[in-house]
C-alpha positions as CSV (number, residue, x, y, z in Angstrom):
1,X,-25.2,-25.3,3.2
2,X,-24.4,-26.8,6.7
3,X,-24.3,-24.4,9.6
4,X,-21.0,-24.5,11.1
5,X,-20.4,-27.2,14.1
6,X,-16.9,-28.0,15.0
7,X,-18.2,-30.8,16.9
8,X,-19.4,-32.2,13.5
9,X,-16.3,-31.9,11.6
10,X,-12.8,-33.2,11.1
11,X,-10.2,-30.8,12.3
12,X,-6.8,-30.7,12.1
13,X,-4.5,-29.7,15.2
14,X,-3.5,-26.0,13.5
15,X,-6.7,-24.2,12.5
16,X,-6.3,-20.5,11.0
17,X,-8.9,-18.0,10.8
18,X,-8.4,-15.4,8.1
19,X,-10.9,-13.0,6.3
20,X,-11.5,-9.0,5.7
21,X,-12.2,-7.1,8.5
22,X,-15.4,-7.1,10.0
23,X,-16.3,-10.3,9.1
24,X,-16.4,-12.2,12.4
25,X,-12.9,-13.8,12.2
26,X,-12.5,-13.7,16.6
27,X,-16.0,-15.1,17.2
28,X,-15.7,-17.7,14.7
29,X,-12.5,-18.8,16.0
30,X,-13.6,-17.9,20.0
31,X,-16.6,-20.1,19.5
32,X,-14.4,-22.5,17.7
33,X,-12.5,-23.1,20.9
34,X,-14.6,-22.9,23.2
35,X,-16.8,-25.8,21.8
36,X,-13.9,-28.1,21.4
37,X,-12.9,-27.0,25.1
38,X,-16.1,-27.9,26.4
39,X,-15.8,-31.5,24.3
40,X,-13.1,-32.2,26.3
41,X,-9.9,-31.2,24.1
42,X,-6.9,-29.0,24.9
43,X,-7.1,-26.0,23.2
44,X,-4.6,-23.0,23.2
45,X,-6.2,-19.5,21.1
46,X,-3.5,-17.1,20.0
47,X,-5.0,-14.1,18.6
48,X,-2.3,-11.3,16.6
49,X,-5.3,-9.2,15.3
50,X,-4.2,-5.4,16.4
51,X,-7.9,-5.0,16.6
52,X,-8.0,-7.8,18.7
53,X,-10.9,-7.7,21.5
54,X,-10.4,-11.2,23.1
55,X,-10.0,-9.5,26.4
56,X,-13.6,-8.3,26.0
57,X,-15.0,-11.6,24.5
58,X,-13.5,-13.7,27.6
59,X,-14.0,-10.9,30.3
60,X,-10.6,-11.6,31.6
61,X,-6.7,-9.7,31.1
62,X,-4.7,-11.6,28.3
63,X,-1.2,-11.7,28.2
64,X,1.6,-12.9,24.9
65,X,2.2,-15.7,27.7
66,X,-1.3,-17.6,27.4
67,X,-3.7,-17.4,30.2
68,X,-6.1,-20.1,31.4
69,X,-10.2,-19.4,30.8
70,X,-11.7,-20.4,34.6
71,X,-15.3,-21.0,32.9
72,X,-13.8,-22.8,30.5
73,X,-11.4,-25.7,31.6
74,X,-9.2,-27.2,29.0
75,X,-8.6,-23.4,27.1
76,X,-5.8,-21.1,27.4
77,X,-6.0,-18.0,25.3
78,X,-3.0,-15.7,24.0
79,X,-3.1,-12.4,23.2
80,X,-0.6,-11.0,20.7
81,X,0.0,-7.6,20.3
82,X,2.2,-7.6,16.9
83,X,2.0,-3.3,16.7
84,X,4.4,-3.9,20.0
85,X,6.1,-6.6,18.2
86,X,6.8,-4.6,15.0
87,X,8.0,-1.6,17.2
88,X,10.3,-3.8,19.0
89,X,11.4,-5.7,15.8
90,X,11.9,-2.2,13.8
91,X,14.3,-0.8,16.3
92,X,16.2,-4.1,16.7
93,X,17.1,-3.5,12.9
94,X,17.6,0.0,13.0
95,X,19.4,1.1,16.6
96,X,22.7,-0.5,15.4
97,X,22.9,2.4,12.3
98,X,21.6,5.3,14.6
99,X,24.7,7.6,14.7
100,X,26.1,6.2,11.8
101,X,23.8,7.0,9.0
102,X,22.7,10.3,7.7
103,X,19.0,11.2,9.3
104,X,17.5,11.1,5.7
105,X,18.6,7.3,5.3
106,X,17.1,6.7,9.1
107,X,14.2,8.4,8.7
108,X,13.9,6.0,5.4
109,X,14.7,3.2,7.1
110,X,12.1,3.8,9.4
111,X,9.1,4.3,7.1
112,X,10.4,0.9,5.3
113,X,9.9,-0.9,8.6
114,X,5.9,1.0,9.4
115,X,3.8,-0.7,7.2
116,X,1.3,-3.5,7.3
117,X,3.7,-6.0,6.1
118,X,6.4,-5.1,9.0
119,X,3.1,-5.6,11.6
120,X,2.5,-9.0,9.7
121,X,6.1,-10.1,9.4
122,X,6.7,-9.6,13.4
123,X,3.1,-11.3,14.5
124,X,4.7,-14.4,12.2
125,X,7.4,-14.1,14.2
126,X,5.4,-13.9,17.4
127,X,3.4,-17.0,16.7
128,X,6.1,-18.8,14.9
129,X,7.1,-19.9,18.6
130,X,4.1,-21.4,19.2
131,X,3.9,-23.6,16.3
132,X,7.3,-24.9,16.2
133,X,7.7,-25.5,20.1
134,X,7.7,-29.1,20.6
135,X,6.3,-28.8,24.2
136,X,3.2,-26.6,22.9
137,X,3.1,-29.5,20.4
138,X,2.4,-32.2,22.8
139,X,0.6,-29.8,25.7
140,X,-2.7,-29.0,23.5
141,X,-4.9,-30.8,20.8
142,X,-5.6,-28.0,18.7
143,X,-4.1,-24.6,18.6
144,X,-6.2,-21.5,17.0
145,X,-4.9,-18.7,15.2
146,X,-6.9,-15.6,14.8
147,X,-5.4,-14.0,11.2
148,X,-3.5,-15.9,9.3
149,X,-0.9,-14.3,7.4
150,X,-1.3,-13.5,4.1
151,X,0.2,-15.5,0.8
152,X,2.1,-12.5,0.4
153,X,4.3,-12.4,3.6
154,X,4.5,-16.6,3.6
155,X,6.2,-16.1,0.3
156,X,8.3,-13.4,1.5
157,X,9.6,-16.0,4.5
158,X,10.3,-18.8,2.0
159,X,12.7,-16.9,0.1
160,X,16.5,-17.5,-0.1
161,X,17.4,-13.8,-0.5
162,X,20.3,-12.3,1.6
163,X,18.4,-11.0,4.2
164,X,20.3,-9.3,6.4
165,X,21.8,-6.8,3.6
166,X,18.9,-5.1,2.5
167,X,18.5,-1.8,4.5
168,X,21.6,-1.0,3.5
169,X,21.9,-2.3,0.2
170,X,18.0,-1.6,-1.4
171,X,17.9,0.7,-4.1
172,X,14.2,0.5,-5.5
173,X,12.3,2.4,-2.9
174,X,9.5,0.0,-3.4
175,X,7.3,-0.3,0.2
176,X,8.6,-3.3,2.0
177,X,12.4,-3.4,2.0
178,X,14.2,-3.9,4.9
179,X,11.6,-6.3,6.4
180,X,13.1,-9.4,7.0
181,X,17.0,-7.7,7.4
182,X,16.6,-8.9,11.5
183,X,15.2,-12.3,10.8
184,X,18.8,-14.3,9.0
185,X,18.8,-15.8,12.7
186,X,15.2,-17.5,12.5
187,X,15.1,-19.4,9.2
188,X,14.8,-21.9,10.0
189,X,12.4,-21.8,12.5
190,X,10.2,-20.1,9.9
191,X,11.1,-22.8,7.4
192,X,9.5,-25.2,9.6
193,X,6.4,-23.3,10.4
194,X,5.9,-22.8,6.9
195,X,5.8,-26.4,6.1
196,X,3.4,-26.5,9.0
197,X,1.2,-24.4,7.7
198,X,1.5,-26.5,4.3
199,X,1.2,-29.7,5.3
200,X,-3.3,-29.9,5.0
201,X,-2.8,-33.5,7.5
202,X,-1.8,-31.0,10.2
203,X,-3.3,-27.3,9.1
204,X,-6.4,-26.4,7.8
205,X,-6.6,-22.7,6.9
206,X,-10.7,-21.1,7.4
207,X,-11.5,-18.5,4.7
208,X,-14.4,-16.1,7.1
209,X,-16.5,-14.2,5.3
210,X,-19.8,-12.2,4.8
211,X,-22.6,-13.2,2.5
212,X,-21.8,-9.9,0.5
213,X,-20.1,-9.2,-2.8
214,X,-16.9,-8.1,-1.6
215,X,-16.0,-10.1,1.1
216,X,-16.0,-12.9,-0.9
217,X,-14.5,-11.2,-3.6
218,X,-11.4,-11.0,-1.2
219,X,-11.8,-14.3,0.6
220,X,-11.6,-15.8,-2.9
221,X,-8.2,-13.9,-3.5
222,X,-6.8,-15.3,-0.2
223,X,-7.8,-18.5,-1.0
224,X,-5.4,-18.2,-4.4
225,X,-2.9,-16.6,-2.9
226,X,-2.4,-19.4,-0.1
227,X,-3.0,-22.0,-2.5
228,X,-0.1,-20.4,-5.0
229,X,2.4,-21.3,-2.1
230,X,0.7,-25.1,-1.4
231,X,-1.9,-24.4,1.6
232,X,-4.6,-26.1,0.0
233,X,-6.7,-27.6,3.0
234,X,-9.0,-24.6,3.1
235,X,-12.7,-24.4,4.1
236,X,-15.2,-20.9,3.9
237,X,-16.8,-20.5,6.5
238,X,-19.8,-17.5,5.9
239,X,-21.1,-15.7,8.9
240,X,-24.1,-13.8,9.1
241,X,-26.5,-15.1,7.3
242,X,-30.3,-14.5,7.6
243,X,-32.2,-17.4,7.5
244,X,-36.0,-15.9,7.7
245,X,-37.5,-12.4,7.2
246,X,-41.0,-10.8,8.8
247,X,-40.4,-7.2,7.2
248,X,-39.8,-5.2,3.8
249,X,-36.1,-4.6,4.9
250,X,-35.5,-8.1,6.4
251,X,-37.1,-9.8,3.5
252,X,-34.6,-7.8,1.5
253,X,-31.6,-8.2,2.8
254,X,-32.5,-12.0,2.7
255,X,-32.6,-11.7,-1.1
256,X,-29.4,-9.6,-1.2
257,X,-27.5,-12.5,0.6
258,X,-29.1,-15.4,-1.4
259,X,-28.0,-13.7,-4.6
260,X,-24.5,-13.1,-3.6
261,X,-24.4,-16.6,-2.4
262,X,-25.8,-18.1,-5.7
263,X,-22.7,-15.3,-7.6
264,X,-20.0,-16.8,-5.2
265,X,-16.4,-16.6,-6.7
266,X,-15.6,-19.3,-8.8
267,X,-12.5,-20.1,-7.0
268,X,-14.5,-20.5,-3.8
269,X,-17.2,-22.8,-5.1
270,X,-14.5,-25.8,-4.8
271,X,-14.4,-25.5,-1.3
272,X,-16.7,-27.1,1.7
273,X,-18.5,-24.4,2.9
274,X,-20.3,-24.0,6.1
275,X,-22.9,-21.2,7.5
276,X,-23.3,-19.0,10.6
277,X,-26.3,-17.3,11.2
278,X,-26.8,-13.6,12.0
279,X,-26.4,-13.0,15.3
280,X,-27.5,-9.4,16.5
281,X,-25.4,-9.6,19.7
282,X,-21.8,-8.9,20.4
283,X,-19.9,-11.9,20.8
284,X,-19.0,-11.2,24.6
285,X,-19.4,-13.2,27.7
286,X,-18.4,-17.3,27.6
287,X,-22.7,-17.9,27.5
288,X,-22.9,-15.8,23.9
289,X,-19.9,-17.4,22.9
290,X,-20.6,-20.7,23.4
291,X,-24.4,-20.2,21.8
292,X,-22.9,-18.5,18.8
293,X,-22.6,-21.5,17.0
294,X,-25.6,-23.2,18.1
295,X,-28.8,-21.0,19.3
296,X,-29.7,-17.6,19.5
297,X,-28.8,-16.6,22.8
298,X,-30.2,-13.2,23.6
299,X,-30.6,-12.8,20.0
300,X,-33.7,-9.7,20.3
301,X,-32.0,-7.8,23.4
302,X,-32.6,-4.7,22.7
303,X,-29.2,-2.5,24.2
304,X,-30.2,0.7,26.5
305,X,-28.0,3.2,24.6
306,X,-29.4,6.1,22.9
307,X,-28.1,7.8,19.5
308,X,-26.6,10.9,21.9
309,X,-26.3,13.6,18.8
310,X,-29.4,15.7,18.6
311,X,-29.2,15.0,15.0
312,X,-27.6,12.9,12.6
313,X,-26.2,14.6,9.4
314,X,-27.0,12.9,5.7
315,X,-24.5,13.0,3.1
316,X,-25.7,16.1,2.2
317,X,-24.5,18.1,4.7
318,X,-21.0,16.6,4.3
319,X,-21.5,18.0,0.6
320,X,-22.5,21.3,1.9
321,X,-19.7,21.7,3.8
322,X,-16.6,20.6,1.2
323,X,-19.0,23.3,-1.1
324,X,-18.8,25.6,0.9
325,X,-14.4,25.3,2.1
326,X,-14.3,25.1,-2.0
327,X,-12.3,21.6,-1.1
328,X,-9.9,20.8,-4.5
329,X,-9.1,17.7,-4.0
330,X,-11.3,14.9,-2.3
331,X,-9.9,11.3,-1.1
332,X,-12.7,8.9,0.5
333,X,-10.9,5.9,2.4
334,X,-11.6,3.4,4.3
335,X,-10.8,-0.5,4.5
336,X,-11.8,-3.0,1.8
337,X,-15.9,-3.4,1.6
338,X,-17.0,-0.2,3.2
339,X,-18.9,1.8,0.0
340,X,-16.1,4.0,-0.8
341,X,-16.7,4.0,-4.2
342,X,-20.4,4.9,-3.8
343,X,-19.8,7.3,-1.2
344,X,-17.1,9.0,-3.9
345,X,-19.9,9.0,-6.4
346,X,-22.6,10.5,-4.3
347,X,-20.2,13.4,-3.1
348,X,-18.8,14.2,-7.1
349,X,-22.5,14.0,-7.8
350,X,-23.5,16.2,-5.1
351,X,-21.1,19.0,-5.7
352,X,-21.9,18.7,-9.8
353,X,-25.4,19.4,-9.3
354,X,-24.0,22.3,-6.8
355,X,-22.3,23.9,-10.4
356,X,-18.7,22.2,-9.9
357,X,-16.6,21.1,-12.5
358,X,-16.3,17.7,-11.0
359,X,-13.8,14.9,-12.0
360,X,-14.2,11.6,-10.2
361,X,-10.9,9.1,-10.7
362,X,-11.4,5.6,-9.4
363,X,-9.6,2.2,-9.2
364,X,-13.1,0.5,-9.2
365,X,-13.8,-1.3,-13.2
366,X,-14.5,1.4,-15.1
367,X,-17.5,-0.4,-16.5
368,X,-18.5,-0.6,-13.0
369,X,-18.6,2.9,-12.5
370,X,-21.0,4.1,-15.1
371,X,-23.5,1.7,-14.0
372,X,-23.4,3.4,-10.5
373,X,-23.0,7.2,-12.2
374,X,-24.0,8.7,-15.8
375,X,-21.2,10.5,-17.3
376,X,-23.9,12.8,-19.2
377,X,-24.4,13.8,-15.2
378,X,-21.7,16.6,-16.0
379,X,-19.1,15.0,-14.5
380,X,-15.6,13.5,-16.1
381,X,-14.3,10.4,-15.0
382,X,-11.5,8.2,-15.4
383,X,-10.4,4.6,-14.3
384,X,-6.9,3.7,-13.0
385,X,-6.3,0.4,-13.7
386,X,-4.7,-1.2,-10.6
387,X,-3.0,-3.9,-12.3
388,X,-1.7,-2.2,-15.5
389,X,-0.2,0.9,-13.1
390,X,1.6,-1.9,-10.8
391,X,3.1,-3.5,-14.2
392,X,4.2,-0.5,-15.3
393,X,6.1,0.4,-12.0
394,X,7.3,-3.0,-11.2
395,X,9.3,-2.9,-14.3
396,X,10.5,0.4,-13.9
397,X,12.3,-0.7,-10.7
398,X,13.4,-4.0,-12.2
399,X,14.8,-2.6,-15.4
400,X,16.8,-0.3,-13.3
401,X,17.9,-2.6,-10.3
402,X,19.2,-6.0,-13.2
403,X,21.7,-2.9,-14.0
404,X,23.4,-3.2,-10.6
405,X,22.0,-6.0,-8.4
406,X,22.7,-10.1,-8.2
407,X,19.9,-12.7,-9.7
408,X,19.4,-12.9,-5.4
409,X,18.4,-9.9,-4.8
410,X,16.4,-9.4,-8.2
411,X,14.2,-12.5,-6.8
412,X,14.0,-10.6,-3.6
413,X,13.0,-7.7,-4.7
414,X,10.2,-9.2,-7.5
415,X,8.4,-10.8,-4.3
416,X,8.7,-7.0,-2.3
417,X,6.8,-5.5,-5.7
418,X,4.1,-7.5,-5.4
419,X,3.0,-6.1,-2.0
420,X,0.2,-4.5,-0.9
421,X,2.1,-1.5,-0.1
422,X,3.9,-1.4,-3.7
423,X,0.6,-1.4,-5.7
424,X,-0.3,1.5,-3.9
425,X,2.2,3.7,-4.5
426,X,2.4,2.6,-8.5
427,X,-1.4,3.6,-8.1
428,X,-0.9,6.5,-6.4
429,X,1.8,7.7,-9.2
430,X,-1.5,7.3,-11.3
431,X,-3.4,9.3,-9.2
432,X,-0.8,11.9,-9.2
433,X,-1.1,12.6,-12.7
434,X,-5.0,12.4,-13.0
435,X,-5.0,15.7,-10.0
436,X,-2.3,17.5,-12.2
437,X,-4.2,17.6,-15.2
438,X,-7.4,18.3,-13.0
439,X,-6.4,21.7,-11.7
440,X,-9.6,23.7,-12.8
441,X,-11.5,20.9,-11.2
442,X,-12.4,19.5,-7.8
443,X,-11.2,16.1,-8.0
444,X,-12.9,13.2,-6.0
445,X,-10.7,10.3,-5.5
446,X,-11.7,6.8,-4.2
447,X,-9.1,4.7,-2.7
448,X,-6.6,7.7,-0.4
449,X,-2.9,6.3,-0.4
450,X,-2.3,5.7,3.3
451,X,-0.1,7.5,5.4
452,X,2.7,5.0,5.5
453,X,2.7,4.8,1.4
454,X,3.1,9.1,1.8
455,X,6.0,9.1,4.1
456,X,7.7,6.5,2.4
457,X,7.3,8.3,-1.1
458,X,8.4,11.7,1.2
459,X,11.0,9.8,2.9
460,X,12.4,8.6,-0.5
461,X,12.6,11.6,-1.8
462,X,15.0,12.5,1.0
463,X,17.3,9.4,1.0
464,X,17.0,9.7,-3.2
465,X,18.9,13.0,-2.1
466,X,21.1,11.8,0.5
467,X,22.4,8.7,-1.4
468,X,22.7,9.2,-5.1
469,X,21.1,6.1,-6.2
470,X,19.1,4.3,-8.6
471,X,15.8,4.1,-7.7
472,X,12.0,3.9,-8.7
473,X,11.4,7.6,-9.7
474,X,8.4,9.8,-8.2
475,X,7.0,11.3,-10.8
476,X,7.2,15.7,-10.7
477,X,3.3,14.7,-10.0
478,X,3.4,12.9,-7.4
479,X,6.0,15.1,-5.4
480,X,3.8,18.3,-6.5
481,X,0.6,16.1,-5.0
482,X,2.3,15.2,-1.5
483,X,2.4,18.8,-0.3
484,X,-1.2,19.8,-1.6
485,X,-2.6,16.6,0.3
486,X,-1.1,18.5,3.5
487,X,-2.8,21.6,2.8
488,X,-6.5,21.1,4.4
489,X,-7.4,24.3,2.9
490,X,-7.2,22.0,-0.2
491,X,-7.6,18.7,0.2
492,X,-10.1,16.4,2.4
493,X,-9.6,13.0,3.5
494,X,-13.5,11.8,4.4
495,X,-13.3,8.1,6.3
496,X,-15.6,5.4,5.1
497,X,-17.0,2.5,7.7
498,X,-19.4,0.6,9.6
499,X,-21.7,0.9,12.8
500,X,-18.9,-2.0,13.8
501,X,-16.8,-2.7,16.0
502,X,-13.4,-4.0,13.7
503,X,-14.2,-1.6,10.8
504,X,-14.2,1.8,13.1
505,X,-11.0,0.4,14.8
506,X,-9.5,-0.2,11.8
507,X,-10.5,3.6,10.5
508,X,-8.9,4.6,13.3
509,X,-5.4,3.1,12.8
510,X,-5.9,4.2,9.2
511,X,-6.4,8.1,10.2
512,X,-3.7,7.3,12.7
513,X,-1.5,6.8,10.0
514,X,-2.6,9.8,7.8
515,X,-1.9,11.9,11.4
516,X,1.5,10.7,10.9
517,X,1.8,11.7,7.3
518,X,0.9,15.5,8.9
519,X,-2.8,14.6,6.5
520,X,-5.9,15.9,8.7
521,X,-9.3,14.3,8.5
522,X,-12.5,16.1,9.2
523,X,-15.4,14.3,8.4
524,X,-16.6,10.6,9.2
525,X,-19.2,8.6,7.1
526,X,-20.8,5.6,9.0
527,X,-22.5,3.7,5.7
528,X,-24.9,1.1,5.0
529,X,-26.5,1.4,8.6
530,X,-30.0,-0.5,9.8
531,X,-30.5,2.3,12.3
532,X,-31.9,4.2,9.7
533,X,-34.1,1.5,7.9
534,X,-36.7,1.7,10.5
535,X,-36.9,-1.9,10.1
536,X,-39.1,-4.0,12.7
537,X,-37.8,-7.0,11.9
538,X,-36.7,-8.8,15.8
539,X,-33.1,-9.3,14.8
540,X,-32.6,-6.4,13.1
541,X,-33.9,-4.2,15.9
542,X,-31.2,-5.9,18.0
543,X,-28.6,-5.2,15.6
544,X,-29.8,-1.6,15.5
545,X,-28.9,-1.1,19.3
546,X,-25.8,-2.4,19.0
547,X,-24.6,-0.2,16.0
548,X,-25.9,2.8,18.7
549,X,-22.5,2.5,20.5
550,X,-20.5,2.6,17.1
551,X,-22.7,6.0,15.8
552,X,-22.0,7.3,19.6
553,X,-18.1,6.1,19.1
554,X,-17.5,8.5,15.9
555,X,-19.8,11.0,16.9
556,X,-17.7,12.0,19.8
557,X,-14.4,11.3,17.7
558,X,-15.5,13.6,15.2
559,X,-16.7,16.0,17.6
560,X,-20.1,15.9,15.7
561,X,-18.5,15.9,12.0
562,X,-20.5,12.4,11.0
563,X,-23.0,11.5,8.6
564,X,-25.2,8.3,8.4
565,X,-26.1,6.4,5.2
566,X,-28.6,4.0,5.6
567,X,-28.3,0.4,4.5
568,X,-30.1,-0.2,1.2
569,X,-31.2,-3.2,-0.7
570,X,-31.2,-1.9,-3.9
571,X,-27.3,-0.8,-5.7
572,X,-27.1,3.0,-5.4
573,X,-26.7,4.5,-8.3
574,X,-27.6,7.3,-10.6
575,X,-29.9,10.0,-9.0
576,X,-30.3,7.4,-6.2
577,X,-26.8,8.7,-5.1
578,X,-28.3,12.4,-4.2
579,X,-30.9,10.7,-2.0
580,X,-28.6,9.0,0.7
């Protein structure tokens, strides 16, 4: 595998950068531009992450405008703020039925228009300008995007539903209704940046991941996804790869990464595939941009900061604790990739061998799961099947809505049930039912609803009230469940991450949302962390001193409630899982 050199290869004039979080999507696509920049080209860099830290990377104040890069003639970066644009967009649909609705239907209406697909819908909206604006056409060679939308919302923009009737009209209570009700004006213009994005003479689409299991687990789901709706010219671009070793814990995550490169997806395999190796600095500063591609600038600095707790909890002592408040029922969350599922393991372990009736409920392969834990450990498990729950509830809603609704809106609402934030509330229906029949037990849960998919389900509830409706039902479960996740005397929420940047941003927004939901969080878990390898290795070492400002980060958020997992190269499982 080549490394990756812009310099080296074709490119088209639209190049999007799309991948998990965490995975180095803004330095890929910052070093992208940068090194075309310096060749000579035009370049304009939009970026409509929420995470975005472009302002950081280029040391300068970004605006939605575009501002020019004085180190860097030739580039003019944008920065997007689509949590703005999704505010303003949400109250440009709902303002004109304040007064006039019920405050059940409004308070509906506005958890329709809070989740991730409203965010992504208005940043496609946002950079929509700049791809179908003739003058930013002719003005720039090559134009960056960093995050791409997803097949998902691109699919939602190409239908030929009636848009505009929606909030007023839906009757499913599925997650994403009322999303494109203020975007009948713009079809066109989204038409045309659709076939944009399509068209692989003038697009190419860069799948970023990690040479781990699940990133490219998920980059190989993107990948299908965009291909399903023709955006075919894709290439994988995987960052952070180790190319030598000197020490036990080098040498092993060396091995790790070769394996999972030799188990890539078989959807991936088909594409070109380029390499970046592991940096242990932050991307920041135009001199360790432009090197990122090509040398290791300042790749062994060691960073000043000190851990600043006096000591850094294990696992156990999270343990202890949810022992000790006698916790009932126990969500770990966290984004895509972060070891909730071992973490959820270790804990319904933990409190087993602590003389708890444990039962641990998972959307992980079941098959998966007892390879990580025993079931003769004492504790009962069960596996909710993502896919079979979202079935079931998707034709629930259909069978009720072909009673009442046009073949239109059926196809309207078919797309809206495939979404993100659908699945999770058919799987949190699932879940619903697992705690009810659970109530001697403590219940660990992997995968926590988030707080958007609670209000909505609370929200609909309301509005079910209000407006005497067909919709999807919520289970006697699931309304018995919402209250009981609001009681902390009951329930705990424990955040999964990394010692990263994106991932503890991300955790952030996601406890953000659970604030919202009137949920509380206590405790963090930082997991699969180098600082606690006591590796030697040169790279590593640097890497260590820049998680310190990450451990420091949650420490004070949590006001000391924090625990540290080391990274480890072997799978944690079994008694391994009381160790960590």
């Amino acid at each position: 595998m080549e490394n990756f050199n812009p310099q080296l290869i074709r490119l088209t004039k639209y190049l999007f950068y799309t991948g998990k979080g965490g995975v180095g999507k803004t330095s890929a696509a910052c070093a992208t531009a940068v090194t075309l920049a310096d060749k000579g080209k035009k370049v304009l860099l939009i970026s409509t992450d929420p995470a975005s830290n472009l302002q950081d990377v280029f040391h300068t104040e970004l605006t939605n405008k575009g501002v020019a890069i004085k180190e860097v003639p030739n580039l003019v970066v944008s920065n997007l703020d689509p949590i703005q644009a999704a505010a303003e967009y949400r109250e440009s649909v709902i303002g004109p039925y304040r007064g006039k609705l019920p405050d059940a239907v409004i308070k509906n209406m506005e958890e329709q228009l809070s989740g991730s697909c409203t965010v992504e819908i208005a940043a496609f909206n946002e950079f929509s300008k700049f791809i179908t604006d003739e003058t930013v056409r002719k003005d720039y060679d090559h134009i960056l995007f960093d995050t791409a939308p997803t097949g998902h919302t691109l699919r939602m923009l190409q239908l030929p539903s009636a848009w505009s009737n929606f909030i007023s009209e839906n009757t499913h209570g599925a997650s994403c209704l009322g999303q494109l009700s203020g975007l009948e004006s713009k079809k066109e213009v989204y038409k045309e940046a659709v076939r944009t994005l399509s068209d692989g003479k003038q697009t190419t689409l860069i799948l970023v991941s990690r040479p781990e299991e699940a990133p490219l687990k998920e980059a190989e789901r993107a990948s299908r996804e965009l291909a399903e709706i023709g955006i075919n010219n894709q290439t994988l671009v995987i960052n952070g790869v180790l190319t030598s070793y000197d020490d036990s814990v080098s040498e092993s995550l060396y091995r790790k990464q070769q394996d999972a490169l030799h188990d890539i997806p078989q959807g991936l395999k088909k594409l070109t595939a380029y390499r970046i190796p592991l940096r242990a600095y932050n991307i920041t500063g135009i001199d360790n941009v432009r090197a990122f591609l090509t040398q290791d600038q300042d790749q062994y600095k060691i960073r000043d900061e000190k851990v600043r707790a006096k000591s850094i909890p294990h696992l156990e002592d999270v343990i202890d604790d949810l022992y000790r408040t006698n916790k009932k029922v126990i969500f770990t969350m966290g984004k895509g990739g972060v070891g909730k599922t071992t973490v959820a393991a270790a804990i319904a372990l933990g409190l087993s061998k602590r003389g708890r009736k444990v039962h641990l409920t998972t959307t992980d392969p079941a098959g998966h799961l007892k390879s990580v834990i025993s079931e003769a450990s004492g504790i009962t498990m069960s596996h909710i099947d993502e896919q079979a729950e979202l079935k079931k509830y998707q034709e629930e809603v259909l069978s009720k809505a072909k009673k009442t609704m046009s073949a239109d809106d059926i196809a309207y609402i078919e797309e809206d049930l495939r979404s993100p934030c659908t699945q999770e509330i058919a799987v949190f229906r699932a879940f619903a039912e697992v705690v009810e029949k659970a109530e001697d037990q403590t219940v660990v849960i992997d995968t926590a609803p988030t707080g958007h998919t609670l209000l909505l389900l609370d929200s609909t509830q309301s509005y079910n009230q209000e407006i005497k409706r067909s919709q999807g039902e919520i289970p006697e479960s699931a309304r018995k469940l919402l209250p009981r996740l609001r009681n902390s005397d009951e329930t705990e929420v424990i955040i999964v991450t990394l010692a990263e940047d994106t991932p503890v941003y991300e955790a952030l927004r996601l406890e953000e949302d659970l604030k919202r939901a009137s949920i509380e969080t206590k405790w963090w878990v930082i997991n699969s962390s180098f600082y606690r390898t006591g590796t030697t290795n040169q790279i590593l070492s640097a890497k260590v001193s820049n998680e310190i400002e990450w451990i420091n980060k949650v420490d004070e958020h949590s006001k000391g409630n924090f625990a540290v997992i080391a990274w480890s190269a072997e799978e944690i499982e079994g008694d391994k899982l009381l160790t960590i």
